[in-house]
MOPAC internal coordinates of N, CA, C and O (Angstrom, degrees):
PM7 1SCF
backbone

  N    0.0000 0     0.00 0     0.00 0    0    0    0
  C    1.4420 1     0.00 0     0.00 0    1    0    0
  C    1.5296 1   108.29 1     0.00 0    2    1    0
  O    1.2310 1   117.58 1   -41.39 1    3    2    1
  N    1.3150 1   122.22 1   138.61 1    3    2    1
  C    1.1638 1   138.12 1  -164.30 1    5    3    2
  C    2.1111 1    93.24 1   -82.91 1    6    5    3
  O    1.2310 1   132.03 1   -21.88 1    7    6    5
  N    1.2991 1    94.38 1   158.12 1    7    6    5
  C    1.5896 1   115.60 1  -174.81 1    9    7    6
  C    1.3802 1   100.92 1   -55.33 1   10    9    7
  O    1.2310 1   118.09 1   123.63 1   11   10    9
  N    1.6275 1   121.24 1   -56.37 1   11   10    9
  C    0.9933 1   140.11 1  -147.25 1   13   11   10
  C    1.9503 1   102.71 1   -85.42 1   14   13   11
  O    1.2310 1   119.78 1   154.33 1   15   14   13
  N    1.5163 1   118.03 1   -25.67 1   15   14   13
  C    1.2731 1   130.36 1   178.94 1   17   15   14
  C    1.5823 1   107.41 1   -89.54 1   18   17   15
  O    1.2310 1   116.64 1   163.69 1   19   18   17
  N    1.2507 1   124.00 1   -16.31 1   19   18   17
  C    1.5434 1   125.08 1   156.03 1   21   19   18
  C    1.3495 1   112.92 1   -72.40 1   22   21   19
  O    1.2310 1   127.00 1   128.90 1   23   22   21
  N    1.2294 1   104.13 1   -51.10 1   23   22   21
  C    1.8170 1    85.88 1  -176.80 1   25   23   22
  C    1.5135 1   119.09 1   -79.55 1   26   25   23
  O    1.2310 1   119.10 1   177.16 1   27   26   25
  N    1.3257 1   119.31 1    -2.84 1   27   26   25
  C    1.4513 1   115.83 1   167.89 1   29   27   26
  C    1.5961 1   105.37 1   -70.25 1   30   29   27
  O    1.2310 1   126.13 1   131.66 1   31   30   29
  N    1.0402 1   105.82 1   -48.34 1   31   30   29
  C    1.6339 1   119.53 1  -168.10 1   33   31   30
  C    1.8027 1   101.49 1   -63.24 1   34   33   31
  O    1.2310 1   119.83 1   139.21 1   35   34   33
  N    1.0639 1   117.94 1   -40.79 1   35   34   33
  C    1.5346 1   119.65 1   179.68 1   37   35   34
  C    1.2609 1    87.78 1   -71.32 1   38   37   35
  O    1.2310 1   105.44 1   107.33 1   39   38   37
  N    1.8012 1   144.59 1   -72.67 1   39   38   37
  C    1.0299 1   135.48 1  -162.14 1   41   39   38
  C    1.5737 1   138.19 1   -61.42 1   42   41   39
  O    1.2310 1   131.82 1   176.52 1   43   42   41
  N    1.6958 1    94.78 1    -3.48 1   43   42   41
  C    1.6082 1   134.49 1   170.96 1   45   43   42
  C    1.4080 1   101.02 1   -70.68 1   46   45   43
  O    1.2310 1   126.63 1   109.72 1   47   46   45
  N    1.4401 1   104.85 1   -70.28 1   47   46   45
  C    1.9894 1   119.29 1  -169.21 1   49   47   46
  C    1.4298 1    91.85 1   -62.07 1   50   49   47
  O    1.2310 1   111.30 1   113.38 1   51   50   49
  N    1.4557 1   133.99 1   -66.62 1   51   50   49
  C    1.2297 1    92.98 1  -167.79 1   53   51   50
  C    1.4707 1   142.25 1   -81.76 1   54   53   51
  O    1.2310 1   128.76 1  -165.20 1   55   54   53
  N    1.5210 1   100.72 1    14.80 1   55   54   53
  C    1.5406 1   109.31 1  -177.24 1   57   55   54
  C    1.7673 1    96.41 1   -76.48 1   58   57   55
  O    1.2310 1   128.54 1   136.25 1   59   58   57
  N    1.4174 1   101.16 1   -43.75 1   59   58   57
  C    1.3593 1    96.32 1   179.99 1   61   59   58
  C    1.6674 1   122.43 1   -79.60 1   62   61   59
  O    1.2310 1   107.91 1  -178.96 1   63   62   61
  N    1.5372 1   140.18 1     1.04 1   63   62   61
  C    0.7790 1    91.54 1   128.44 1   65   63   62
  C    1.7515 1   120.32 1  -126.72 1   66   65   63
  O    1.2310 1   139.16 1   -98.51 1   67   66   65
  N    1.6105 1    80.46 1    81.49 1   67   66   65
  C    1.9159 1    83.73 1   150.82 1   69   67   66
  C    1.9162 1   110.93 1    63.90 1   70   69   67
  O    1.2310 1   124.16 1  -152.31 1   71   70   69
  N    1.0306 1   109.63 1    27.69 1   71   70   69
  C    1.7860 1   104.60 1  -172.03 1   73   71   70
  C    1.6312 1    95.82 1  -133.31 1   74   73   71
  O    1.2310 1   127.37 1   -31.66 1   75   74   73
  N    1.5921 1   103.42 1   148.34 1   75   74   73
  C    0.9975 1   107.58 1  -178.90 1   77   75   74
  C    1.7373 1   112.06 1  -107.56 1   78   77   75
  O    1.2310 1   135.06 1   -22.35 1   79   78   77
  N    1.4482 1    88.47 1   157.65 1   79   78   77
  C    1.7127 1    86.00 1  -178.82 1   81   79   78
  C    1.3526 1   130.81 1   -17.05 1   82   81   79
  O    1.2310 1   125.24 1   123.14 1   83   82   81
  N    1.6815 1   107.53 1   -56.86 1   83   82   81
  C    1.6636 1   121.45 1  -172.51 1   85   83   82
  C    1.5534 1    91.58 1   -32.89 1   86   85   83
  O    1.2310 1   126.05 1   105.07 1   87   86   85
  N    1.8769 1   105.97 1   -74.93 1   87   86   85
  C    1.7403 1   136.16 1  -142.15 1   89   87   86
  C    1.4621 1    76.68 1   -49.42 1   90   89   87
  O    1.2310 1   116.57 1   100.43 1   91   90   89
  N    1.5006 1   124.12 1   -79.57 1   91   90   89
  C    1.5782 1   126.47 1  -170.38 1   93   91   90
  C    1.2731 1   124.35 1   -10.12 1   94   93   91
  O    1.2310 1   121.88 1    98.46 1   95   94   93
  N    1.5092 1   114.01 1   -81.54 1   95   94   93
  C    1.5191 1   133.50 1   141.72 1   97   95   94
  C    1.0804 1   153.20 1   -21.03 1   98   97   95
  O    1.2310 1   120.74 1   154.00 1   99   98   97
  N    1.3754 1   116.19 1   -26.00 1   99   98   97
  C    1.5379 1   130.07 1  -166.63 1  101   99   98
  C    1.4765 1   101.75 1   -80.78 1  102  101   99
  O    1.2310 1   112.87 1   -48.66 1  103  102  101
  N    1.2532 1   131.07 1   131.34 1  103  102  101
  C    1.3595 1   146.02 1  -170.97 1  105  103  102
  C    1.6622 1   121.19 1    67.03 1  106  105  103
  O    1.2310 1   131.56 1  -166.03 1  107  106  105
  N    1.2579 1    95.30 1    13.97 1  107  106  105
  C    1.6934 1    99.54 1  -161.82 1  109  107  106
  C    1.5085 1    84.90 1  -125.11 1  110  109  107
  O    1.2310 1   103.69 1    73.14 1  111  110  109
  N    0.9170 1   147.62 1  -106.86 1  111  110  109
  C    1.7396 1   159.47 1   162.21 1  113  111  110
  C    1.5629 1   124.20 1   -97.00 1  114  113  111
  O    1.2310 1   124.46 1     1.58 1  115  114  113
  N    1.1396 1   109.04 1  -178.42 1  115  114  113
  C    1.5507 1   106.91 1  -159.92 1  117  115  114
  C    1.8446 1   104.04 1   -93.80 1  118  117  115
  O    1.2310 1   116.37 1   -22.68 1  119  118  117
  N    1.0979 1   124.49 1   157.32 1  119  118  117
  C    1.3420 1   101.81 1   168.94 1  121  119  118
  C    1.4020 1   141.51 1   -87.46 1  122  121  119
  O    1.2310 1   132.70 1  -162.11 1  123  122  121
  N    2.0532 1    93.06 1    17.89 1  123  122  121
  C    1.6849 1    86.10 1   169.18 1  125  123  122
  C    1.7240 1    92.42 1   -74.07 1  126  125  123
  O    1.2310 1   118.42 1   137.55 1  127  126  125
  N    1.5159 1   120.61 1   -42.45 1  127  126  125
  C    1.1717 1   114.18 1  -149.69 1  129  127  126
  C    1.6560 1   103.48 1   -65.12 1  130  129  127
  O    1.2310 1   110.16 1   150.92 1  131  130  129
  N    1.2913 1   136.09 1   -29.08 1  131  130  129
  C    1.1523 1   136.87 1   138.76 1  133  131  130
  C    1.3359 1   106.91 1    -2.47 1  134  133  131
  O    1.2310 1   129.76 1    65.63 1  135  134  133
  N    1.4428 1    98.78 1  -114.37 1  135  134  133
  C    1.5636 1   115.34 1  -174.85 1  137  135  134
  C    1.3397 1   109.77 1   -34.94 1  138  137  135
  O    1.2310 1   106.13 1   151.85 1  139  138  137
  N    1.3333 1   143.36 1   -28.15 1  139  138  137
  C    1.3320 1   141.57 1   171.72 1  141  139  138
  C    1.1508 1   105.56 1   -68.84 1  142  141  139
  O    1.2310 1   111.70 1   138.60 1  143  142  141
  N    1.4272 1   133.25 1   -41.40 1  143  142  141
  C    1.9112 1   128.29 1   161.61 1  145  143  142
  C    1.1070 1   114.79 1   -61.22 1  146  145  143
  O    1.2310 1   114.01 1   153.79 1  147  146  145
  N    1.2311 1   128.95 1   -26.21 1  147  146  145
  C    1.5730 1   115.24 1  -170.48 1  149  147  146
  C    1.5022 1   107.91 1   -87.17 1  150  149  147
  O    1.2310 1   135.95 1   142.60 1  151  150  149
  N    1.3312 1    86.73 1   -37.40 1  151  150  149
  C    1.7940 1    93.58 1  -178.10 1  153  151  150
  C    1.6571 1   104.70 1   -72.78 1  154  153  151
  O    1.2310 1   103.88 1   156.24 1  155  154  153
  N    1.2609 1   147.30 1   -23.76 1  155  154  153
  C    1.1275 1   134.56 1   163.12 1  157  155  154
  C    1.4627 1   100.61 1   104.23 1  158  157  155
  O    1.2310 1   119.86 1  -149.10 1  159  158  157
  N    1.7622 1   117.87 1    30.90 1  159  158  157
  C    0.9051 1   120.06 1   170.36 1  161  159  158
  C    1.4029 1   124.88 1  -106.09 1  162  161  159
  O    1.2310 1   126.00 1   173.97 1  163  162  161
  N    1.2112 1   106.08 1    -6.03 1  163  162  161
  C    1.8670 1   132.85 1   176.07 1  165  163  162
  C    1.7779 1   102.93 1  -124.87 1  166  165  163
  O    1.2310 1   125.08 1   -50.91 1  167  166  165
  N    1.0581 1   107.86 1   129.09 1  167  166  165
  C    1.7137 1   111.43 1   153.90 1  169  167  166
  C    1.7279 1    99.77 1   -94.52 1  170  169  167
  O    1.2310 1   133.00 1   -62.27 1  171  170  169
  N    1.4584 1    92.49 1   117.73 1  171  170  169
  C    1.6991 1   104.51 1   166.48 1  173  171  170
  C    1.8107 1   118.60 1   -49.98 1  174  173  171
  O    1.2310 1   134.82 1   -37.69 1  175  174  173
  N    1.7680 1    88.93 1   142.31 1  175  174  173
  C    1.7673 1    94.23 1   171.60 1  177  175  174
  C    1.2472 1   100.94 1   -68.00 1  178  177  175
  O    1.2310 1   117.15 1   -25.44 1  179  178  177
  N    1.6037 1   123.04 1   154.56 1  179  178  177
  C    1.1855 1   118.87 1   165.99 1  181  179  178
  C    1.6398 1   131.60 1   -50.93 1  182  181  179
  O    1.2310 1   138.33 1   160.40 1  183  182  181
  N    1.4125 1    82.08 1   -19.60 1  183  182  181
  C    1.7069 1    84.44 1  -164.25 1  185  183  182
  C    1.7177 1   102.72 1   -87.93 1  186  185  183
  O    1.2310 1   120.67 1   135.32 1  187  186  185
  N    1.6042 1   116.32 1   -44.68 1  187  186  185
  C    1.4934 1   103.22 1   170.74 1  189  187  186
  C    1.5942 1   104.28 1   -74.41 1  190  189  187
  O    1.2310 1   107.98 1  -158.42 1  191  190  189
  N    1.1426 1   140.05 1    21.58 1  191  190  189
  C    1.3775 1   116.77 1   164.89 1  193  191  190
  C    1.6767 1    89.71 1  -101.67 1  194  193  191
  O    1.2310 1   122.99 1   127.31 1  195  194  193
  N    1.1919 1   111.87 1   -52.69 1  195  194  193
  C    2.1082 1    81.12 1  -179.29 1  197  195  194
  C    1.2114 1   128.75 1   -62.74 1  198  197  195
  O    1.2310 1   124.27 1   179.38 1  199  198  197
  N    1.0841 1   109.42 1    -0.62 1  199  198  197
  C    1.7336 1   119.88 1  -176.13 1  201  199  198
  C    1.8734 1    88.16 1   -70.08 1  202  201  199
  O    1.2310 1   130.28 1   101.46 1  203  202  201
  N    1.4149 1    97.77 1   -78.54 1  203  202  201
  C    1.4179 1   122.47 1   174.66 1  205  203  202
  C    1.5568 1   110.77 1   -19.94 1  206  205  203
  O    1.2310 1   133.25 1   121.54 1  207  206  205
  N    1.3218 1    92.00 1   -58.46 1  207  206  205
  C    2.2610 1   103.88 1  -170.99 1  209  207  206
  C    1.8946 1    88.71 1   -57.70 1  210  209  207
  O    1.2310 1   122.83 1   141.79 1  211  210  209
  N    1.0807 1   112.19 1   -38.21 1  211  210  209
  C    1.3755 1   107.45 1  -161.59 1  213  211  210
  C    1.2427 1   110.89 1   -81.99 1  214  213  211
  O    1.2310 1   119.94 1   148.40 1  215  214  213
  N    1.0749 1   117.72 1   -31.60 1  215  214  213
  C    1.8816 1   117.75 1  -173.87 1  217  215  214
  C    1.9870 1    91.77 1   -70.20 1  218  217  215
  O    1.2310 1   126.87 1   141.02 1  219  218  217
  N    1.1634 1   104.40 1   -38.98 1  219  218  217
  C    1.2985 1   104.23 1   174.17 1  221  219  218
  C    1.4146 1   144.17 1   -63.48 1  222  221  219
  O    1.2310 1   129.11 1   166.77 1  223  222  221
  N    1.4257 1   100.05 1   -13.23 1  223  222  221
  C    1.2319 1   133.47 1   170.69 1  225  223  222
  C    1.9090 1   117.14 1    71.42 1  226  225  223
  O    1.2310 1   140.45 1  -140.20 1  227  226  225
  N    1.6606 1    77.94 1    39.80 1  227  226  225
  C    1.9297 1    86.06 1   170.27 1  229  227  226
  C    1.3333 1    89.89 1  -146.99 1  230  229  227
  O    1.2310 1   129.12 1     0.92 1  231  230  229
  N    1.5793 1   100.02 1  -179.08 1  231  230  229
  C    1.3733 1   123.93 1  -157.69 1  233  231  230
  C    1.5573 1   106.10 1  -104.66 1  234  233  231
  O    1.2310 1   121.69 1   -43.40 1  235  234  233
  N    0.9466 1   114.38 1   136.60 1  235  234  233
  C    2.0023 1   117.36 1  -175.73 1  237  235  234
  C    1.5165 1    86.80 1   -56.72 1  238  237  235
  O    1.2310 1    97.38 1   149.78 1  239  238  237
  N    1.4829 1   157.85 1   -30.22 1  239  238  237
  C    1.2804 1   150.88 1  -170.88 1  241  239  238
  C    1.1867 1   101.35 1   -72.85 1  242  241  239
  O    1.2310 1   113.79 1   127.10 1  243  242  241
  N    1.6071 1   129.35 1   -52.90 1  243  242  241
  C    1.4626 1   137.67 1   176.15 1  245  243  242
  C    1.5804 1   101.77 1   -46.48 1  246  245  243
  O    1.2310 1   125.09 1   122.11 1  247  246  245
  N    1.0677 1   107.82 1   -57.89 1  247  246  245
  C    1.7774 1   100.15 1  -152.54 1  249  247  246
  C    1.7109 1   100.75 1   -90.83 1  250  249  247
  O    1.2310 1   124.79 1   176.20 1  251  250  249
  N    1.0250 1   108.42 1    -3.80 1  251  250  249
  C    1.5252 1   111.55 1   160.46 1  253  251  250
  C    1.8991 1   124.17 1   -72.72 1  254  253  251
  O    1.2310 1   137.38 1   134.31 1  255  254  253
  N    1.5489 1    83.93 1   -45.69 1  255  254  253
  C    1.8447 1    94.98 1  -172.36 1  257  255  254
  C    1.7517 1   113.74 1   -89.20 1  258  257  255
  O    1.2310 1   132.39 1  -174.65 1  259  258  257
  N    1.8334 1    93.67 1     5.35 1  259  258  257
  C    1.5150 1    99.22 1  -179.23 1  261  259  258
  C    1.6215 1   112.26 1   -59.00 1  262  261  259
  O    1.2310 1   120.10 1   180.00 1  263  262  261

């Protein structure tokens, strides 16, 4: 999956459920670096993207094979 198709997909899950960047983010990375994943301007570290998959309540495998 392309850089730019992860952060849609993260920026997908959390539209659906309902949280905004900050809530997403908070203790995990900052929310420029946020918005720099969603926008497909950062490929996530592994480690804040499972943080991330998880606050979201899927699995870095899920939002990879989306």
């Amino acid at each position: 999956m392309q850089t730019g198709e992860i952060g849609k997909m993260i920026y997908s899950l959390r539209l659906e459920k309902n949280m905004s960047q900050e809530d997403l983010c908070r203790g995990i990375c900052s929310v420029t670096t946020l918005y720099r994943l969603e926008t497909g301007e950062r490929r996530p570290d592994i480690l804040v993207f499972q943080a991330l998959c998880q606050r979201l309540g899927k699995t870095a495998d899920y939002v990879v094979s989306c």
